[in-house]
N, C-alpha and C positions, 0 to 999 in steps of 0.2 A: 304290766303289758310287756315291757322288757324281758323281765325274767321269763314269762308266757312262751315269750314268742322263740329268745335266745336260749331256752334253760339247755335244752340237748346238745346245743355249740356246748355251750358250758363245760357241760357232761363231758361228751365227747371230746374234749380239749385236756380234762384233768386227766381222763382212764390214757386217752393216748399218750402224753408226756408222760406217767407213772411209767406205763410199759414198756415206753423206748428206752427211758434210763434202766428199767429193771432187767430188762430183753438184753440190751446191746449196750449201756454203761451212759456217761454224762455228753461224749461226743453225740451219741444219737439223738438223745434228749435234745441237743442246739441243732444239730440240723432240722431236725424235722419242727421245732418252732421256726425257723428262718423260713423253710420252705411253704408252712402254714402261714405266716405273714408274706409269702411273696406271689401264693395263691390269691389270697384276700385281694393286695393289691393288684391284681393283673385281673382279676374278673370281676371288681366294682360295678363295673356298666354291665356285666353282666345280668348282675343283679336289677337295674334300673329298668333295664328292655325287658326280660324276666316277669316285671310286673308290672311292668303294661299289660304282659298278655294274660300274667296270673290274673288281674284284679275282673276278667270274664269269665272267670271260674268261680263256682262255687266253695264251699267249707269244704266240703266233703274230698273236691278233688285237690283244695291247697294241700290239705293233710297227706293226700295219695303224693302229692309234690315232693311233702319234707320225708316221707318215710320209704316207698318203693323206688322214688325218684333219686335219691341220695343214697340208695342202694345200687342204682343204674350209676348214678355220677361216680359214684366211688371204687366201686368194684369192678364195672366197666372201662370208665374212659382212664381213671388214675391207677389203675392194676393191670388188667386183661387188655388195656389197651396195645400199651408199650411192648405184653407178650406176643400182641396178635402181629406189631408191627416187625417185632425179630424172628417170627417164625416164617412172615412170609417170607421176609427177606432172606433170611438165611435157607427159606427154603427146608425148615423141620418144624418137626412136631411141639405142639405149644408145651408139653412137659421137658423137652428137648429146650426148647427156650429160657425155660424157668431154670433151669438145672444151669444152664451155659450165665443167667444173670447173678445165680447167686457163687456158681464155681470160676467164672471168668468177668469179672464185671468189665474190662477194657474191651472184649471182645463183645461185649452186649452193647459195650456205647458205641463202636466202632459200626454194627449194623444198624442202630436207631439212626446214627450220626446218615447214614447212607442212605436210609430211608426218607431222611427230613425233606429233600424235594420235594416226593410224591405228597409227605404229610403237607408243606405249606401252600401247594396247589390246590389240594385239596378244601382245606379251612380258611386258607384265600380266596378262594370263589364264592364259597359260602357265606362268606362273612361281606364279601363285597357287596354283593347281593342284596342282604339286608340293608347295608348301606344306602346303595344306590334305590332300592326299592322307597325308601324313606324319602331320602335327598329329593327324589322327583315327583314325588307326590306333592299335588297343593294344600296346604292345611293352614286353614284359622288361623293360626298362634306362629308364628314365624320370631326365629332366635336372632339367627345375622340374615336381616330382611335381603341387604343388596346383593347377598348371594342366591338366599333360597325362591326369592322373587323369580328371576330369570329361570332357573334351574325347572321350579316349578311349571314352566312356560313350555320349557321344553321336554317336560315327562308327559305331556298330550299325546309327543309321537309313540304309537302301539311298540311296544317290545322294546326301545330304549335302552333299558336299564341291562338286559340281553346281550344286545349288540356290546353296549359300553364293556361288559363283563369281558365278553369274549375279544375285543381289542383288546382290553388289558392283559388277558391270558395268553395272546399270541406274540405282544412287547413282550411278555415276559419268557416267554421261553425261547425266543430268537435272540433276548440278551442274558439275564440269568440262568436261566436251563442252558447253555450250552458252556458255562463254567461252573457248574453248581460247586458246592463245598463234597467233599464227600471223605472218609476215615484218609484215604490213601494220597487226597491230591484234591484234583479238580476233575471233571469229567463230563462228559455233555450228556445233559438229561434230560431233551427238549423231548421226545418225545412221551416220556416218563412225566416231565408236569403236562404238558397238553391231555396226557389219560384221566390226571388226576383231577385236573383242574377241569375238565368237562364231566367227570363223575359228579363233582363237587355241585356245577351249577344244574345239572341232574336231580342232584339229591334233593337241592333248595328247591326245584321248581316241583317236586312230584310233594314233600313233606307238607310248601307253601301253600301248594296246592287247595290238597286234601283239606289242610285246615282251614283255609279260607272257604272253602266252598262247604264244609261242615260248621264253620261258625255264623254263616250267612244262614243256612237250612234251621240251626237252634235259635236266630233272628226271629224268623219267620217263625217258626214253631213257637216261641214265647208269646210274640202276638197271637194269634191264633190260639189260644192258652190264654189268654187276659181276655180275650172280645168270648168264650166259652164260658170263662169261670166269671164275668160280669153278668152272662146271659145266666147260668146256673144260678146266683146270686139272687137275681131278682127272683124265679122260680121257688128258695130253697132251698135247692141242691150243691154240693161241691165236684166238683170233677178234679180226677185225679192226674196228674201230669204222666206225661208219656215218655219213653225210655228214649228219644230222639238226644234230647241235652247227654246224656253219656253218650254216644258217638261223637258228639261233637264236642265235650271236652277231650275224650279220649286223644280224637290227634291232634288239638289243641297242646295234650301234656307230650302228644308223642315230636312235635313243631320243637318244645323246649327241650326235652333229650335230645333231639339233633343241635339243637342250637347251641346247649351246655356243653355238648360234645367238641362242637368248633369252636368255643370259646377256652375249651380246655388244651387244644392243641400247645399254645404258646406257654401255659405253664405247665405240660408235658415235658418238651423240650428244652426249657428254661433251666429246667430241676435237676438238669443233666449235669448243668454246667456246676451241682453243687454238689451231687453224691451218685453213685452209679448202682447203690445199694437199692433196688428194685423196692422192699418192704417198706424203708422210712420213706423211698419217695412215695407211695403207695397212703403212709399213715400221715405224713406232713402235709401234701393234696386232698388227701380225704379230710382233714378239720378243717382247711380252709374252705373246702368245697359246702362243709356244715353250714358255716356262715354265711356265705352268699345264699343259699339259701334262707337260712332266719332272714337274712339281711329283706330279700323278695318278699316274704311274706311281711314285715315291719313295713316295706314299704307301701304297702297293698294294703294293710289292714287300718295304718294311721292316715291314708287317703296323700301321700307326701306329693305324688306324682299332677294329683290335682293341685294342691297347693302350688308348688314349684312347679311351673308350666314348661320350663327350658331343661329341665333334666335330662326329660326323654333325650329333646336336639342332643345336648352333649354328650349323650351314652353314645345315639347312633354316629355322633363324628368320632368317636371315642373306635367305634366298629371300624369305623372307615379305614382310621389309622392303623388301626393292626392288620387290618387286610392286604395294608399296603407295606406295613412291616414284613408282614409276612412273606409277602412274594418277592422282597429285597433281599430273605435269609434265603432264600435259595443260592444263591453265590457270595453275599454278604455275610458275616457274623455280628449282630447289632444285639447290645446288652439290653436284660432282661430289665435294668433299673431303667434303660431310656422310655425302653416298653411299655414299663410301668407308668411313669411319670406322666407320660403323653394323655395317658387316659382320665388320670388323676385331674393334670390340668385342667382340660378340657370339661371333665364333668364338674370340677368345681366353679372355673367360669361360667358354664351356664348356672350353680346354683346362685350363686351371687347376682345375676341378671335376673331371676328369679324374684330375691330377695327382692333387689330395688324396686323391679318389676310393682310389683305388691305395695310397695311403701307408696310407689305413684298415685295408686289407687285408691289406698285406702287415704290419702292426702287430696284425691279429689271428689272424693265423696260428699265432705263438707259442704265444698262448693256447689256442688251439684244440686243438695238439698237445701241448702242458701239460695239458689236459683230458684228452684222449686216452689219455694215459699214464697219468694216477691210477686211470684207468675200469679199464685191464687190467693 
């Protein structure tokens, strides 16, 4: 199951170390592991939330997951991303860009470095979003009850999570945006994240959208499909399913490409601080990005999510904190190990709540059916 599920990480791990040492010598080799281990750890929860939503997909579309989807994750947000962010900013052409990261690398981090506002607005609001979208919902299985109780009480009021977003986006650029960090100094870029950061909760609410109102229609359509093919049954007949569920996984996986895209910002940016060589960041990003992925599908195919009922909680606080990471580096410089670790914690806390969670249970089962049997 393991090898199954990992073998292309695998893969993908031996061919890319081969060629970094063989390409660019034994330095590139360690970078680009360091920065493959600093991917891993900084998009853990990634993975976690990832498969919540994978495990409503089919086989068919997990696979379009690990193979077109890690084409998008890799090539887009870990290569093309960082070109599309120097081109704007600098204001040229994306071979113009490339040319300027591999012939100038100081002057490539110095426009990413300038760009980073707009970037952390942007994957800040998004990522908040999820957060808050979670936090204020009421659900069954609550982690830390005396928080998510009330919270819950008050995600009744219509549009909430909205408002809260956009307070937070206008704290932030009336105090962070008007000293952002930037190559040369500091400079005021309030109205540079307010664009961003209203792109940003844009994006979520049009992607969020789409997919929730497509996965509610493939809801409805599955019924409607089980109460026919029961009716065909009796008659007989089989009845063939209809092309409705691909629309609805579709922006279901297209929900996850934005989402892996915001959760890629921070080791974007991160990777800066380790090499400015556009390719090994490029090959280091991309094997880490393998594994979150295996990592989604393992967790989706072993059912871990149901098992460990608090994972999820701890991924999306896991969200929360980076979101708020994030809109601190807009003026702040906060290391990528704090970053990491936050998430870490967080998600391992809740496994271990999990754990106990479980052992409670299956400790009062006994009793239960000890009751059970005096009763009759």
């Amino acid at each position: 199951m393991v090898l199954r599920t990992f073998g292309w990480s695998f893969a993908v791990t031996a061919l890319g170390l081969a060629f970094a040492a063989w390409q660019w010598g034994w330095e590139a080799f360690g970078v680009v592991l360091i920065l493959s281990i600093l991917e891993i750890s900084l998009s853990f929860d990634n993975a976690v939330v990832n498969a919540g939503i994978l495990k409503k997909m089919n086989a068919f579309w997990q696979k379009i997951f690990l193979t077109v989807g890690i084409l998008i994750a890799v090539f887009g947000m870990r290569l093309v991303f960082p070109v599309v962010i120097v081109a704007i900013s600098a204001k040229v052409g994306p071979i113009e860009a490339v040319n300027l990261a591999m012939d100038d690398p100081e002057r490539y981090e110095a426009l990413v470095t300038d760009a980073h506002p707009a970037i952390a607005a942007f994957g800040g609001m998004f990522l908040l979003m999820i957060f808050l979208d979670f936090i204020f919902e009421d659900r069954d299985i609550k982690w830390l009850a005396w928080l998510e109780r009330p919270l819950a009480k008050l995600g009744k009021v219509d549009m909430l999570s909205v408002c809260v977003a956009l307070i937070a986006l206008l704290v932030s650029a009336m105090t962070f945006a008007t000293h952002a960090h930037t190559s040369t100094g500091y400079a005021d870029k309030s109205a540079t994240v307010l664009l961003a950061g209203v792109a940003g909760l844009v994006t979520y609410l049009i992607v969020g959208g789409l997919s929730g109102y497509f996965e509610n229609k493939l809801e409805e359509e599955e019924e409607r499909e089980h109460e026919e093919e029961e009716k065909a049954k009796a008659e007989g007949k089989q009845v063939s399913a209809v092309g409705l569920a691909g629309k609805a996984a579709f922006f279901l996986f297209l929900y996850l490409e934005v989402l892996d895209a915001s959760f890629s910002f921070d080791g974007v940016i991160g990777a800066f601080a380790i090499t400015n060589h556009i390719f090994w960041m490029a090959l280091g990003l991309g094997i880490g990005a393998m594994y979150v992925r295996s990592l989604t599908v393992y967790l989706v195919r072993q059912g871990t999510l149901d098992d460990y009922v608090y994972l999820e909680h701890g991924a999306h606080y896991a969200i929360g904190a980076l979101a708020v990471i994030l809109l601190i580096t807009i003026e702040h410089e906060i290391s990528e190990i704090i970053t990491g670790l936050i998430g870490v914690v967080l998600i391992a806390s809740s496994f271990l709540s999990s754990v106990q969670r479980n052992r409670r249970l299956a400790a009062q089962e006994p009793k239960e059916e000890a009751l059970a049997a005096k009763e009759v």
